[in-house]
N, C-alpha and C positions, 0 to 999 in steps of 0.2 A: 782770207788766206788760211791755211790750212799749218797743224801744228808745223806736219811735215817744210812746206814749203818755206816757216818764217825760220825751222833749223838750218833749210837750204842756204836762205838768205845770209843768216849769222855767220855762215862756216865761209861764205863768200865773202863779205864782209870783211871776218877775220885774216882769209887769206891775201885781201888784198894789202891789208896793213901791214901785213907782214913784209908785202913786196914794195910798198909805196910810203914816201912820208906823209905824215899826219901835217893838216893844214894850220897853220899858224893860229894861236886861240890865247892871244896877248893882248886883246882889247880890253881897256878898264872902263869903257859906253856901259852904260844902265839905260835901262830903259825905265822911260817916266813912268807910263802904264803898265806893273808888274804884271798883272793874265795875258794880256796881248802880246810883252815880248816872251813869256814865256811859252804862251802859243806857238808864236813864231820858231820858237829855240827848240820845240820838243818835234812840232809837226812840220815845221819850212812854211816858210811864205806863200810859196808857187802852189804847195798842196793843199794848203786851206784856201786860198782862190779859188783852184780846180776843184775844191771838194763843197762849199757854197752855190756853184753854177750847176752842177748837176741838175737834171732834170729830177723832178720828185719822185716816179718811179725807182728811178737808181739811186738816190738818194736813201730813200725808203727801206730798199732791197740791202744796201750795203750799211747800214744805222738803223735797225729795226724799232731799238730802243729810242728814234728822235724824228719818228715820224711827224712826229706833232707840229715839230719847225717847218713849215713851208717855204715856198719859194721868198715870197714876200720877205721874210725871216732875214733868209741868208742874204737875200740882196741887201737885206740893211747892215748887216753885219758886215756885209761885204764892202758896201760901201765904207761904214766905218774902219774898218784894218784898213783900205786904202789914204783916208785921210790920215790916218796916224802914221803911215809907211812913210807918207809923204815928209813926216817930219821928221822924223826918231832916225837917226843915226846907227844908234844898237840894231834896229828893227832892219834897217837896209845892210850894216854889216853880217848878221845873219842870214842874211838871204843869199850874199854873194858868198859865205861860205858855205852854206848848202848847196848852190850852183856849182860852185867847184867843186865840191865833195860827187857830187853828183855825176857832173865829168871826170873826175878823175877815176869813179868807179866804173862808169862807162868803158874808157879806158882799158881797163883791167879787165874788163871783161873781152874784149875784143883783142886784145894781147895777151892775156895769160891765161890762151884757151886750153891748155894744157891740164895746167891746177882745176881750172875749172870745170873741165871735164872730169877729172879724179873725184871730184868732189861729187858730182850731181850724179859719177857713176857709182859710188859708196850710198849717196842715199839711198839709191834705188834697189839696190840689194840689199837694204835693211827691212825686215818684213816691219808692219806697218803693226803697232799695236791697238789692240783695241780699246776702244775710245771707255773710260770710266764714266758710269753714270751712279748722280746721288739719289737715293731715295731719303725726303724726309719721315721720320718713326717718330711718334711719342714714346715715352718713355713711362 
């Protein structure tokens, strides 16, 4: 995703919270396995699923940096988040609130085509600047 597009996203984002409440986030669940519910907490459930099943080309293409993990890999990984899902509490409460967060942005998108056009029509009249690149110097 492109700087552009992950600004698009933000300003989407922001404007839905503006028009929508924020989902209830009063749970005192921990999770036993702190990497895994914090996987869960940063990335969602549904998309580390969807993101382990890929085929390895797209895998590859979209994680250039993790070619290395193969299919093999993630199926095992995959299996494990599923055994743990099964148990954690925290782990399935975060999933039903990304599912909702999810539809509710949905939602927002399909009802407040208005904003949202104002939006995606602002970015695109914003010229696009050019991309910095570093050169490393000695010194």
């Amino acid at each position: 995703m492109s700087r552009q597009e992950t600004n698009v996203l933000w300003e989407l984002v922001s404007a839905m919270h503006d028009n929508e409440r924020r989902l209830d986030d009063t749970s005192s669940e921990v999770c036993e396995q702190r990497e895994i519910g914090k996987l869960i907490e940063v990335l969602g459930y549904d998309f580390l699923l969807e993101t382990l099943a890929l085929e390895q080309r797209v895998f590859a293409a979209e994680y250039p940096t993790m070619t290395s993990v193969g299919e093999e890999t993630r199926r095992s990984i995959k299996e494990t988040l599923n055994n743990h899902f099964e148990q954690c509490r925290y782990c399935q409460m975060e999933a039903k609130k990304d599912r909702a967060w999810r539809k509710e942005f949905a939602h927002f998108l399909r009802t407040e085509k208005e904003v949202v056009t104002k939006i995606l029509k602002e970015k695109r009249s914003t010229p696009r600047r050019k991309l910095r690149s570093f050169k490393a110097t000695s010194r």
